[in-house]
N, C-alpha and C positions, 0 to 999 in steps of 0.2 A: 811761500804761504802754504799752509798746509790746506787738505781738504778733506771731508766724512762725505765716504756716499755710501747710500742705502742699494740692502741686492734681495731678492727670493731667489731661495733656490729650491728646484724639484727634485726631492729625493729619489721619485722611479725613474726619471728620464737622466737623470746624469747631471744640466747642465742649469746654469740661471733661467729664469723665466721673468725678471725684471732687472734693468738696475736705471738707477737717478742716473740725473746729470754728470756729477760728483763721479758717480763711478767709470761714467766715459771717458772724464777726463783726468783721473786718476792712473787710468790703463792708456790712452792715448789715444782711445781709437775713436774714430769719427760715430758719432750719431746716428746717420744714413747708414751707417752698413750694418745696423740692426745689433740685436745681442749675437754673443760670440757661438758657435757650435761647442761640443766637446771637444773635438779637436784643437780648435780655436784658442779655447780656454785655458788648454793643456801649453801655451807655447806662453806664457807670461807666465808660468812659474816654472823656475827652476826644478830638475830631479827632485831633489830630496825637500822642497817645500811644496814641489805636488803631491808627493808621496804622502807629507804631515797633512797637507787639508784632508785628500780623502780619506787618511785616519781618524782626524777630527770629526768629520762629516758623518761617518762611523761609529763611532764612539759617540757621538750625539743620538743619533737614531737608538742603539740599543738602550743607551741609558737613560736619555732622556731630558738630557744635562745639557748647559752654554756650550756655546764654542768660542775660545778663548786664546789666542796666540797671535806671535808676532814673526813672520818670514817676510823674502826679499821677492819681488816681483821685479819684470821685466815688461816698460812697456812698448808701445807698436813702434815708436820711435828708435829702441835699442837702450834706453836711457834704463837703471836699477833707482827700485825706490824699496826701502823697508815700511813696512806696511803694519797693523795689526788689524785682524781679524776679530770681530763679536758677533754672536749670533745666539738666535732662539729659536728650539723648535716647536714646531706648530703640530699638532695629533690631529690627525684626520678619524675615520672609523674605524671601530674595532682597536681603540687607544693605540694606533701607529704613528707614530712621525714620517707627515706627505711632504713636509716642506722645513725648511729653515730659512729668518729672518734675520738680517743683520747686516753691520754697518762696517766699513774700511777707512780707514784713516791712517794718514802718513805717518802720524807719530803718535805711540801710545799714549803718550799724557790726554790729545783730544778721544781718542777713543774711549778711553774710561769714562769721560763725561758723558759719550752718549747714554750709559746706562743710569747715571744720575737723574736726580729726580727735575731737574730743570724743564721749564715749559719748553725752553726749544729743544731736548732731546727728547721729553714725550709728545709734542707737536710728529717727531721725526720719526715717532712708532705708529703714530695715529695715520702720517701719510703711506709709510709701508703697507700698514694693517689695512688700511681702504684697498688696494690695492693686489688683496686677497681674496680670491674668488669661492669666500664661503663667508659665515656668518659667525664675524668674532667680536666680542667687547672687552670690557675690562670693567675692575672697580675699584675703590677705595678699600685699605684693610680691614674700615667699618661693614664691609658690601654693599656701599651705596654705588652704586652704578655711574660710573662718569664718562664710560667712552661706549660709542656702536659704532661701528666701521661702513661705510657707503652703502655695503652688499645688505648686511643687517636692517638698515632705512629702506633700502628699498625696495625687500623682498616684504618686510610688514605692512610697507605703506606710509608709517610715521616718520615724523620730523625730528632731529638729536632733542628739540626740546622736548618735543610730548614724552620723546623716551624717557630721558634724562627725569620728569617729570610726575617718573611712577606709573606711565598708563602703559611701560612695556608690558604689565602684571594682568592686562588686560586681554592680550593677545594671545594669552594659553587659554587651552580648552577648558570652559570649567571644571571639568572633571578633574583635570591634572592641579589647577592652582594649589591645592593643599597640599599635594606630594611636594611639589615644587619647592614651596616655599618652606616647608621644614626640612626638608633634605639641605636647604640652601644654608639655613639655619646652623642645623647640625655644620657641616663645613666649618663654618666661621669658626665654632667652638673648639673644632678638631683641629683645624689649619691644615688640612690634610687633603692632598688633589680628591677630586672624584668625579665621578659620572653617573647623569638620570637620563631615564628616556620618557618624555611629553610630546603631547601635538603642540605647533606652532599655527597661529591662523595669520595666512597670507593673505597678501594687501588686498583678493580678488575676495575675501570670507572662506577658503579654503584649509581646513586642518591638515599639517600636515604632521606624520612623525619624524621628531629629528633628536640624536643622541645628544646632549650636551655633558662637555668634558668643561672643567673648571683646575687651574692648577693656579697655586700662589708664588711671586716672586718673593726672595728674601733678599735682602741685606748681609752687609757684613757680619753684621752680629746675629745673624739669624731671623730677624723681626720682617713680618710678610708688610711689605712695601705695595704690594700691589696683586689682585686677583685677576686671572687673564681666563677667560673663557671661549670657546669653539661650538659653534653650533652645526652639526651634520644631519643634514635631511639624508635618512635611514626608511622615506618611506616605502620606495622601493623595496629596501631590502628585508621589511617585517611582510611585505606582500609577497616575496620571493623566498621567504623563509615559510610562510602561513601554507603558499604552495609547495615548497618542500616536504613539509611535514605530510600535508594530504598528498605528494605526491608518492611518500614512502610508502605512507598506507596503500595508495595503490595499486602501489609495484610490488606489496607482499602481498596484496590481495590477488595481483597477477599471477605473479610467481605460484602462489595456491593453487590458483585456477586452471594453469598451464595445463597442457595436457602435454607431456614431460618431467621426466627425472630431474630434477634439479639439485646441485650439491653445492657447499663452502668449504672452505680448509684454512684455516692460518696459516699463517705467514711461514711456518714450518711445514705445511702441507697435510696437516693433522686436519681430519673430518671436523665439523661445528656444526653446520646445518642440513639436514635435507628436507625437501618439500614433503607433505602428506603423500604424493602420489608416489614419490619413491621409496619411502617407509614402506607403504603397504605394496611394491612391486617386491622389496625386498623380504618384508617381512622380520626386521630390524630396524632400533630406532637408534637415533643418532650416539648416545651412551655405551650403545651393546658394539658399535663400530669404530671408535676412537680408539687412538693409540693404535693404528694399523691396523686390527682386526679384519676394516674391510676386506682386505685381501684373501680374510680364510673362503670369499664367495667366488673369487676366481676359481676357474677352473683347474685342479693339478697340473693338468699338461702344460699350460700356459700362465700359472700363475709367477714362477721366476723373470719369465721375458717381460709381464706387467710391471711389477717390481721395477724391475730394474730400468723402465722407460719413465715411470713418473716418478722414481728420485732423481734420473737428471733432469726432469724440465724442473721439478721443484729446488735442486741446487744451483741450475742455472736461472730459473727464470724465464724460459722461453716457454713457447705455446705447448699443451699436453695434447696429445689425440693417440689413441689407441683403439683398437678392435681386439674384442676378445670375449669368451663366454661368460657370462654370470649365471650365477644360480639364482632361480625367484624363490618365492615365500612359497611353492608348491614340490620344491626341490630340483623343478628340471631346469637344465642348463640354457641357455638362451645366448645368441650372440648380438652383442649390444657395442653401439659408437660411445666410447667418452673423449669430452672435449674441454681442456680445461685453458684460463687464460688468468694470469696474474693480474693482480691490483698493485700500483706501484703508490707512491706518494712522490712529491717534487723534486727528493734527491735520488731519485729508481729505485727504492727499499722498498720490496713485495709488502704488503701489507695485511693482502687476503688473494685466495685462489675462488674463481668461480667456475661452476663447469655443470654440464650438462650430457646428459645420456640417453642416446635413443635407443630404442629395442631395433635391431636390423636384423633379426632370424628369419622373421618373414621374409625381405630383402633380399636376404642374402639367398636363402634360399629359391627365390623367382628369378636371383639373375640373368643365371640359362634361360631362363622361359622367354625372360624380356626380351635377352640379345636376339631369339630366334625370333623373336613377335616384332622384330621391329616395321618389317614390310607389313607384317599386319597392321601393324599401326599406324601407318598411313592410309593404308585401306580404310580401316575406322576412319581415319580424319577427315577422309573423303565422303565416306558414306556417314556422320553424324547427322542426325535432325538439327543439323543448324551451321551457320554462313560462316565459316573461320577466316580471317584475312591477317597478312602478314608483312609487318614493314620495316626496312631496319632503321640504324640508330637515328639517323636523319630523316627520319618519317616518310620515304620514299616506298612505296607501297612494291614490293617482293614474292609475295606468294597470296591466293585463297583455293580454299579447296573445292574439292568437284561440284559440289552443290552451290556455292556462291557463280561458278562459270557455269556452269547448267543456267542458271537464274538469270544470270545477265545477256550469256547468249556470247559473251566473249573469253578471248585467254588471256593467261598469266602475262604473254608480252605487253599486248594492248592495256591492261590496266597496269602497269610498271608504271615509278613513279607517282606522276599526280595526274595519270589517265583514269583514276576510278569515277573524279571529279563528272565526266563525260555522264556517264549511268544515276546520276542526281539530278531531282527538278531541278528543271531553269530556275525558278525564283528560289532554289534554296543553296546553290550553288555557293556563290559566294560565300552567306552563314558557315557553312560545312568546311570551305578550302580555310578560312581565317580562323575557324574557331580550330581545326587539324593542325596547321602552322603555329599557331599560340600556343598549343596543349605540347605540342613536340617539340617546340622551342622550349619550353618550361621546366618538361621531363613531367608534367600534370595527368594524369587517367582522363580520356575523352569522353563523356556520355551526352548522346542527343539523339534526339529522335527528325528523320528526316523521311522524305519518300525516295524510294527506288526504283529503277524503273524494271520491269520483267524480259525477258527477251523476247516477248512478243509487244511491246511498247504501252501495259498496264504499270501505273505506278503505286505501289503500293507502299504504306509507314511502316519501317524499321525503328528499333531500340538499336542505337548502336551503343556497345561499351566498349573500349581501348585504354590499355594499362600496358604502362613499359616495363621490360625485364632488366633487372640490372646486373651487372656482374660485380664479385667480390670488391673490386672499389670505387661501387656505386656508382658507374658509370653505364650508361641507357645500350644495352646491346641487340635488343630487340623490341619490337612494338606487335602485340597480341591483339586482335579485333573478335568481339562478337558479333553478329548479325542477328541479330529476332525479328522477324516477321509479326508486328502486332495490330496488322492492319484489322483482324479480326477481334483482338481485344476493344480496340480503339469505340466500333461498333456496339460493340457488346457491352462498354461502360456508356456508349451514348443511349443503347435499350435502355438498360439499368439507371439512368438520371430518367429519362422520359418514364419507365417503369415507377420510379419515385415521385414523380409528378403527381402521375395518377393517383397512387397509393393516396398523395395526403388530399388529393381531391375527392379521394372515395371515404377517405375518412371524416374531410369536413362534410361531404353531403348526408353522411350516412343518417337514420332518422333515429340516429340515437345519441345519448349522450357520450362522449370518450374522452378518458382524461389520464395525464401521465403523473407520475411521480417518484423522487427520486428514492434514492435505497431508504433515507429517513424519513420517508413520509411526505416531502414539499412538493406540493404541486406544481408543476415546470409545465405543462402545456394542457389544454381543454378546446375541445374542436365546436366551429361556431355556434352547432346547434345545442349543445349547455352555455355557453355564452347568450344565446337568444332567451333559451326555458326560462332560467335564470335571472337572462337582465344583469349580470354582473362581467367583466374583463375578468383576464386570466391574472392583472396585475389586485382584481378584488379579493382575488379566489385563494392567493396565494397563503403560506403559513398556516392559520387553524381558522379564519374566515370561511372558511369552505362548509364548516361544519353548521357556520347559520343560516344555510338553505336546507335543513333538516328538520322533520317536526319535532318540539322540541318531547313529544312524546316514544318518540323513535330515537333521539339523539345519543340517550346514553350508552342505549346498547348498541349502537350503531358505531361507536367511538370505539368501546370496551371490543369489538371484533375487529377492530383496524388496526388498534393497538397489539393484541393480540397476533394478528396476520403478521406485523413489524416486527413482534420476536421469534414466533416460530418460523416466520419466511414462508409461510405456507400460503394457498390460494384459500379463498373465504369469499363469500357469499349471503349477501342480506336483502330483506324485503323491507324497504322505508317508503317514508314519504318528505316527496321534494317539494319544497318551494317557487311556486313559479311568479314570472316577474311584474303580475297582478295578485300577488298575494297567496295564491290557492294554491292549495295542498295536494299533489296527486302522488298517487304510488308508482314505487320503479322496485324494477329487479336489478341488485348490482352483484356485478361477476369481477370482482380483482384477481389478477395470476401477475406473479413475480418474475420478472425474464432474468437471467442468473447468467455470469459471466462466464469465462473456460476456467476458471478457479471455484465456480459453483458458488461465487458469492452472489448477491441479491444485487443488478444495479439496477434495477427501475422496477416500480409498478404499472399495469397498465389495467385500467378498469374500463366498464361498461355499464350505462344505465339505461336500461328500456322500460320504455311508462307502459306497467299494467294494470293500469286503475282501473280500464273496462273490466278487467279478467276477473281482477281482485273484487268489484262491485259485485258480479256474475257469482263469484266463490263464496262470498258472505252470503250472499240471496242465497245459493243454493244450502249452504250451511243452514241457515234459516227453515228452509224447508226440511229438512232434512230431518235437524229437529222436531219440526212439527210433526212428519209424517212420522217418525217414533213414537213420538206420544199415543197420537192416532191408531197407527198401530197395538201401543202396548192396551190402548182402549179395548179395540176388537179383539184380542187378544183373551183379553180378561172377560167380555163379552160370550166371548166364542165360548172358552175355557167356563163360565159357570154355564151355560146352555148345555157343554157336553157332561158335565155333572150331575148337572138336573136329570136330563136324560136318562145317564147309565142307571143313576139309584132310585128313581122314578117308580121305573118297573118289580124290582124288589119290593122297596117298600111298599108299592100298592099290593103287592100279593102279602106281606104278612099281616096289611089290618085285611084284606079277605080272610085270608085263614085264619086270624082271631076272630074274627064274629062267627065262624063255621063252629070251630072250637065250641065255644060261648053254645050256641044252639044246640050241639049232639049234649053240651053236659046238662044242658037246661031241661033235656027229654025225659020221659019219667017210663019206664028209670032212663039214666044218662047211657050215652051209646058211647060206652067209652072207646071201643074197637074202631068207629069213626073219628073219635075224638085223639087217640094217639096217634092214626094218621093225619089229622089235620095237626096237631103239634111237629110230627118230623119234618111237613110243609113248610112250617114258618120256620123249621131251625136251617132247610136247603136255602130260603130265599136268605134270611140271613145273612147265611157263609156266602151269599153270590151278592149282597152289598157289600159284605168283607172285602169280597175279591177287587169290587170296582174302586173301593176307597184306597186298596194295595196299588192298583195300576195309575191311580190319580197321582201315591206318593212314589211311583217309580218316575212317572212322568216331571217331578220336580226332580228328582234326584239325578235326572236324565239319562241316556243310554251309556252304555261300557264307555270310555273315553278309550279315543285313539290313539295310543302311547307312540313316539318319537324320540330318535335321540335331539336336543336341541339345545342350545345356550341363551341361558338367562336373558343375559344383560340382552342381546337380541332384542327378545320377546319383549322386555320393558322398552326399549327402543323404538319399535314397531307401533305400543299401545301409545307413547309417547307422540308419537307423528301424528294417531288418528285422532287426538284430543290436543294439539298443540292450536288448532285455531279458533277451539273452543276456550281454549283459558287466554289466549292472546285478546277477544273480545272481552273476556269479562276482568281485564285489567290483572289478569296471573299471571305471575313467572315463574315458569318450569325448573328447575332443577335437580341436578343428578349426582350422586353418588355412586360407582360401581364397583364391587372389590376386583381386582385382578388376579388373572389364573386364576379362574372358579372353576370348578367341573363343570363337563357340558353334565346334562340329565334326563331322562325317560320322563315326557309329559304330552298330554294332548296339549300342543300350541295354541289352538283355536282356543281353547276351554281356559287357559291358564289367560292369556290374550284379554279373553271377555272378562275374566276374575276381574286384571288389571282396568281396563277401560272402566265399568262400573263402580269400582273406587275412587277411580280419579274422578268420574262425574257427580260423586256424590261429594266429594272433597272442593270439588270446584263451585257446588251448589250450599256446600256449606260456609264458602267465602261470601255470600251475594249483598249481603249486608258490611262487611267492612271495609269501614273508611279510616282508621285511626291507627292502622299498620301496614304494612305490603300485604300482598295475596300470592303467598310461596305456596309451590306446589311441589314437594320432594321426595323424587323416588331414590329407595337406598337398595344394595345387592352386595351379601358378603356370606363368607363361612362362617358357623359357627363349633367347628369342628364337628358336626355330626351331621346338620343339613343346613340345606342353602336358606337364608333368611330372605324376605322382602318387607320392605316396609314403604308404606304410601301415606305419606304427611302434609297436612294442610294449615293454613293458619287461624280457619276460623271461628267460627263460634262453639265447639264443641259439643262433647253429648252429656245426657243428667245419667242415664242407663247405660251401660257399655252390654252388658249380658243380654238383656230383651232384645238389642239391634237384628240378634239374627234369626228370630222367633220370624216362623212365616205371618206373612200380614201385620207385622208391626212398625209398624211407619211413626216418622216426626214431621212428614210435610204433609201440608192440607189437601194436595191430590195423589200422595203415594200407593202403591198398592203394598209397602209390606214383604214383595217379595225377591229385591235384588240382591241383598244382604244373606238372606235363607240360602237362594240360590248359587252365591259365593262361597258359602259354608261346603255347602254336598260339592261343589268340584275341587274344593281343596281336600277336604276328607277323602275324594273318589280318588286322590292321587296319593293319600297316606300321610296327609299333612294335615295342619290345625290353622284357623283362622280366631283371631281376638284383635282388640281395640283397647287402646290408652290413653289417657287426658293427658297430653302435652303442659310440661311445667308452665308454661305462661300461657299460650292460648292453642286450641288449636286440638287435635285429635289425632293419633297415629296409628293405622289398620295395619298388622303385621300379618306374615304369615310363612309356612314353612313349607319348603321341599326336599323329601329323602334323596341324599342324593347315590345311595345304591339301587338298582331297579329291584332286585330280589325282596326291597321290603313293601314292593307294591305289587308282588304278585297275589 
C-alpha cells in the first residue's frame, strides 16, 4: 500500500523542520528519534538523487516555482523505494523563500492528487500550513477567503468562523483598510502575485506592521485555482529601518563634526567624499582631487613611495596606513597618518574604501621631547592635584601615585589587589568591593562617590571615576582610577540648599509684592505677601487674571508697557494702583527686569511692587500746594511789580504837573517871564525823558536779562519740561505724548529759558483741556528739522482759541484770573534766541503753539 507524507523544509538551515507520520514511515525510521540531521538525511538518498533534490531545492528558491520529481530513496531498513517529490515555496521577508512545503508519496499517480483540488489533499495543505510558524491563509479564485492557519487565529484572537466571516477586515488599522482592500482588488484583476505593507491589530489591541505577499496557484491550463497568502510581522524591521535612516543622519552629522580628516574612495580607490574639515585643511574640494590628483599634495620627495603603497592595498584589499607630508591650504607641508580600510560586500568585492587622516607634524615633531620626558612624566603623575590609581585587566589594584600614598599613609604593596578595600568606611565597604567586582567583571566605567580615610584617620567623600583601556581587540588591558576629594563641594552645595532656603524665605517675608514670569508673560510664582494684598492664589493670578487687580483707570497703560517690555526685552517701570482684597485701591511702584540666559535670550521676568500710596498722597498734597503757592506768588508778584511802577513814574510825573503850573504862572505875568518860563519848559521835557527811561527799564524787565546761551539738545529739554508737568496732566486726565525727530543738531540756547517757554505751554494747554469730556486730553510734543531750524510744536485737544494774533499782546488774557503775561513773556525769549513763536487752530479741535530754533549759533549773535 502506498503512502503521502507531508514535510517543511528550512531553506537557511539545510534540513526538514517537520514531517507527518507518513514521512517516518515512508523513510523507516522510528518517531523517537526525532527528525533526521543534514547528515542523516543525506544517507536515504542515493548520490545522484541527493544531488537532483538539492538542485531542485535550488531552483525553487531562485525562481520561485513547484518542486516536482520522481528518485529512489533508501530507507533505515536498507530496503529502495521510488518515491516522488511535490513541493511549494513559502516567501518569508523581503519576497525570499524561507521554506518549502510538500508531500512524498511512493508512487506518482498518488502524488499528483495531492495537488488536486480534493478536500482530502487541501485538508493535507491546511494541516502542513498550521504547522508554519507564521501567518498564512488562502482563498477562493473569487478572493473570498476560506482558509487561516492556526498561527493566523491565534496571533488575532479570532475564530476560522469570525474570520471566515468577513470580520478578518476588522483587524487592520483603519487607516490601512482602504489601501488594503483595492490593492487586493486590483490583484484579482491582474492575477498577478504582489505585496502591501499594513498594520495588523493583535489579539492583545496591538497594531502591528506586517508585509503581506499574496501569490496565485494555476492549473494546467493556466486558470488561478487558488490565492495563497504570507503574512510577515516586519515590525521590527520598519523600527530598525526608521533608526537606520536617523541613524545615517547621525553618522554624517558625526562624521561633519569630527574633529578629523575624513575621506571615501570607490571601489577602485578613486576620491568620492571628504568631510568639510578636510576640504578646508586642504583647501580642495572633492572634484578638483578625483582621478588621482590627490597625490599632486604629497610631497615630491615622497610622493612615488605614497603612490605606490596605496595601489597595492587598493589592488589587493588589505588595510592602507602610510605617513607622509601633505601640503595644507596655506602651502606648508605637514606630516600627517593616513589610514584606510576596505568595505567588502558578502562575496569579499571591495565596495568602498574609508579612511581617515590625522595631522602628526606636531607629533612627530615632540617625539624627542616625549621620549626624554618620560621620567618627567611620572614626576607629573606623582605630583598631579589629584589621586591616580592603577589596576590591571582583573581589577587587582597595581599602582597610585605619590599623592594617593601620601593621603592614605600607605604603599603600592599594601594596597595591591583588593587591600585598597582596607582605607574605605566600614559601612561602605562592601557597596565599593561589589559595585568594583561588578564593573570589572563587566569591563563597565565605575563612578561613586564614597568616603576615604586620610592617614591621619579623618575620613573624607571622594568622586571616584574608573574606565578600562582596551587594546586593539577590545580586550580590557588596564583599569585607570581618578580620585576627587569633594568633601568640600559636598559642604559647599549643602551652604548653597540652606543659602536657597533662606533666599525664598526672604522673599516670602519680604514686605513687598514679588512675582515671576516666564519669557511670554505667564505668571509661574507670586510670593505670600501679593497672595495676602490681593486675596487671590498664584493658580487665580495665572494667564491675564492678574491684570484685574489693576484700577481699571491705570490698566490700559499698564498692559501697553508689559506688552511692550515682552518685545523689546527690556526692563520697564510703572506707577499704578492695586487692588487689595477688601476692595481698595492703593498705589505701588513696579520695577520688572528681564534675567536673560548665556544665549541672551529672555527666560524669566522678575518684578516687584512696593505700596506707595503714603508717598504718592504726600506727592499730590504737595502738588496741590505747590500750585497754589504759584499762584500766590504770581499774585505778589504782580502786586509787587504795579507798586514798583507806581513808584518809579510817581516822581516824574509829579514834577511835570509842577513844572506846568510854574509854566502857566511866569507866562500869566504881565508881561510874561518868558526867561523863567523856558526854564520851567526844559524841566518838564528832563522829567519826561526820565519817565521814558523808567517805562524802558519796566519793558527790559519783561523782555528779561541777556540769556545764557549753552550747547544743548532739544529733545533733552522737552524731556525735562515733560517730567516737571507729567503729574500735572496725569491728574487732570491728560496723556502725554511725544514725537522727536532723530539726529537733530545739538543747539546754543539758554536751557532754563527755552525749559520755562515749554512748561508755560504745556500749562496753558493742559488748562485749555479742563472742560473736555467728549474726546481724550492729548497732550503732544513734536521736535524735527526743518532744514534750516529746529521746529517744536506743543499741541492739545482742547477747546481752542477765537484770536491766535492778540494771545501774545501783554495782558491779554482768555481766563477770568489770568494776568496777560505768559504768552508775551514766551514771545521775547523765543525772539531773544532768534526764533519766532505763533499759534494754529488744529483741524478738528484743539490748538497747536509752534516755534523755532536757528540752529547755527552765528545767527544769534
Amino acid at each position: 500500500m502506498s503512502h503521502t507524507g507531508s514535510w517543511v523544509w528550512d531553506v537557511y538551515s539545510g534540513r526538514p523542520v517537520f514531517w507527518s507520520a507518513e514521512m517516518y514511515r515512508i523513510h523507516g525510521r522510528d518517531p523517537a528519534q526525532g527528525l533526521p540531521s543534514v547528515d542523516e538525511y543525506r544517507l536515504f538518498y542515493r548520490a545522484e538523487s541527493w544531488s537532483r533534490w538539492l538542485a531542485e531545492v535550488q531552483r525553487s528558491v531562485t525562481s520561485q516555482t513547484e518542486v516536482d520529481f520522481e528518485c529512489s530513496i533508501e530507507t533505515s531498513g536498507g530496503s529502495a523505494k521510488e518515491v516522488r517529490i511535490l513541493g511549494r515555496p513559502i516567501l518569508g521577508a523581503a519576497n525570499q523563500v524561507t521554506e518549502i512545503i510538500g508531500w512524498t508519496t511512493e508512487s506518482s499517480g498518488q502524488a499528483t492528487e495531492v495537488f488536486t483540488e480534493s478536500n482530502a489533499s487541501e485538508d493535507s495543505v491546511h494541516r502542513v500550513i498550521d504547522l508554519i510558524p507564521t501567518l498564512v491563509w488562502s482563498s477562493r479564485p473569487d478572493g473570498i477567503v476560506d482558509f487561516f492557519n492556526r498561527v493566523w487565529l491565534d496571533y488575532t484572537g479570532l475564530t476560522a468562523k469570525q474570520a471566515l466571516d468577513w470580520q478578518w477586515k476588522d483587524i487592520f488599522h483603519p487607516d490601512d483598510v482602504s489601501a488594503v482592500s483595492s490593492y487586493w482588488q486590483n490583484l484579482l484583476v491582474s492575477e498577478r502575485p504582489g505585496e502591501i505593507e499594513a498594520r495588523l491589530r493583535r489579539f492583545d489591541g496591538e497594531y502591528r506592521w506586517f508585509l503581506f505577499r499574496v501569490k496565485p496557484v494555476h492549473d494546467q491550463l493556466g486558470r488561478i485555482t487558488k490565492w495563497y497568502g504570507v503574512n510577515t510581522d516586519i515590525e521590527d524591521r520598519k523600527r530598525a529601518e526608521d533608526e537606520l535612516r536617523e541613524s545615517k543622519q547621525q553618522l554624517h552629522q558625526l562624521v561633519e563634526a569630527l574633529p578629523a580628516l575624513i575621506w571615501r574612495g570607490t571601489a577602485e580607490g578613486d576620491l568620492d567624499y571628504l568631510n568639510q574639515r578636510h576640504i578646508d585643511y586642504v583647501g580642495w574640494t572633492v572634484a578638483e582631487l578625483s582621478g588621482g590628483r590627490w597625490m599632486d599634495l604629497v610631497h615630491p620627495d615622497h610622493r612615488e613611495a605614497t603612490v605606490a603603497r596605496w595601489l597595492s592595498s587598493a589592488r589587493t584589499g588589505s588595510r592602507y596606513e602610510d605617513i607622509y607630508p601633505l601640503r595644507r591650504a596655506d602651502g606648508q607641508y605637514r606630516w600627517i597618518e593616513s589610514v584606510g580600510e576596505p568595505l567588502c560586500d558578502a562575496e569579499g568585492q571591495i565596495i568602498r574604501w574609508y579612511g581617515l587622516v590625522t595631522d602628526i607634524d606636531d607629533r612627530k615633531r615632540a617625539e624627542d621631547a616625549l621620549r626624554k620626558s618620560e621620567r618627567e612624566l611620572r614626576q607629573l603623575v606623582d605630583s598631579v592635584p589629584g589621586m591616580i590609581a592603577v589596576a590591571d585587566s582583573e581589577g587587582r589594584h597595581e599602582y597610585a601615585n605619590k599623592r594617593a600614598l601620601d593621603y592614605t599613609g600607605t604603599t603600592v604593596e599594601e594596597s595591591r589587589g583588593l587591600g585598597f578595600i582596607n582605607t574605605i568606611h566600614p559601612e561602605e565597604q562592601d557597596l565599593v568591593r561589589d559595585e568594583w567586582l561588578r564593573c570589572s567583571r563587566l569591563g563597565q566605567p565605575m563612578d561613586i562617590n564614597h568616603r576615604w580615610r586620610r592617614f591621619d584617620g579623618v575620613y573624607r567623600l571622594f568622586h571616584v571615576r574608573v574606565d578600562p583601556l582596551f587594546d586593539e581587540r577590545g580586550q580590557i588591558v588596564r583599569w585607570y582610577g581618578l580620585l576627587t576629594d569633594i568633601e568640600d563641594q559636598r559642604k559647599a552645595e549643602e551652604d548653597l540648599r540652606r543659602s536657597e532656603r533662606q533666599l525664598r524665605l526672604l522673599v516670602e517675608t519680604l514686605p513687598a509684592a514679588v512675582w515671576r514670569a516666564t519669557s511670554d508673560g505667564a505668571i509661574d510664582y507670586v510670593n505670600q505677601h501679593l497672595e495676602h494684598y490681593s486675596g487671590k492664589t498664584l493658580q487665580a493670578l495665572v494667564g491675564s487674571e492678574w491684570i484685574q487687580i489693576i484700577h481699571p483707570g491705570d490698566r490700559e497703560d499698564h498692559l501697553q508697557k508689559w506688552l511692550t517690555g515682552l518685545k523689546v526685552g527690556e526692563p520697564w517701570e510703572d506707577t499704578c494702583r492695586l487692588r487689595r482684597a477688601d476692595g481698595a485701591y492703593r498705589w505701588f511702584y513696579v520695577r520688572v527686569e528681564p534675567l536673560r540666559d548665556h544665549d541672551g535670550r529672555v527666560s524669566h521676568w522678575y518684578a516687584i511692587s512696593v505700596d506707595v500710596n503714603e508717598s504718592k498722597e504726600l506727592e499730590e498734597a504737595l502738588q496741590t500746594a505747590r500750585r497754589r503757592l504759584s499762584a500766590a506768588m504770581q499774585i505778589a508778584t504782580v502786586a509787587e511789580l504795579s507798586a514798583s511802577i507806581a513808584h518809579e513814574i510817581n516822581q516824574p510825573l509829579a514834577s511835570v504837573v509842577a513844572n506846568g503850573h510854574a509854566c502857566l504862572t511866569w507866562l500869566s505875568s504881565t508881561p510874561p517871564n518868558l526867561t523863567r518860563a523856558r526854564v520851567t519848559v526844559e524841566r518838564i521835557i528832563r522829567d519826561g525823558n526820565s519817565a521814558s527811561e523808567v517805562i524802558g527799564r519796566i519793558r527790559a524787565l519783561f523782555k528779561q536779562a541777556p540769556p545764557a546761551m549753552v550747547l544743548a539738545d532739544i529733545n533733552e529739554i522737552i524731556i525735562e519740561a515733560i517730567n516737571l508737568i507729567v503729574d500735572e496732566a496725569r491728574a487732570s486726565g491728560t496723556s502725554v505724548e511725544r514725537d522727536f525727530g532723530s539726529d537733530l543738531p545739538m543747539i546754543v540756547v539758554d536751557r532754563v529759558q527755552i525749559q520755562q517757554t515749554l512748561i508755560n505751554l504745556a500749562h496753558n494747554a493742559i488748562e485749555a483741556m479742563e472742560g473736555v469730556s467728549d474726546r481724550p486730553k492729548i497732550l503732544s510734543f513734536t521736535s524735527l528739522c526743518d532744514g534750516v531750524d529746529l521746529l517744536i510744536q506743543v499741541r492739545d485737544s482742547g477747546c481752542g482759541i477765537a484770536n491766535s494774533a492778540s494771545i501774545f499782546e501783554p495782558f491779554f488774557t482768555t481766563k477770568p484770573n489770568g494776568m496777560g503775561m505768559g504768552l508775551s513773556i514766551c514771545r521775547s525769549i523765543v525772539e531773544a534766541h532768534g526764533g519766532r513763536l505763533w499759534a494754529d487752530a488744529n483741524e478738528g479741535a484743539g490748538t497747536t503753539f509752534s516755534f523755532t530754533l536757528p540752529m547755527h549759533p552765528g545767527k544769534q549773535a
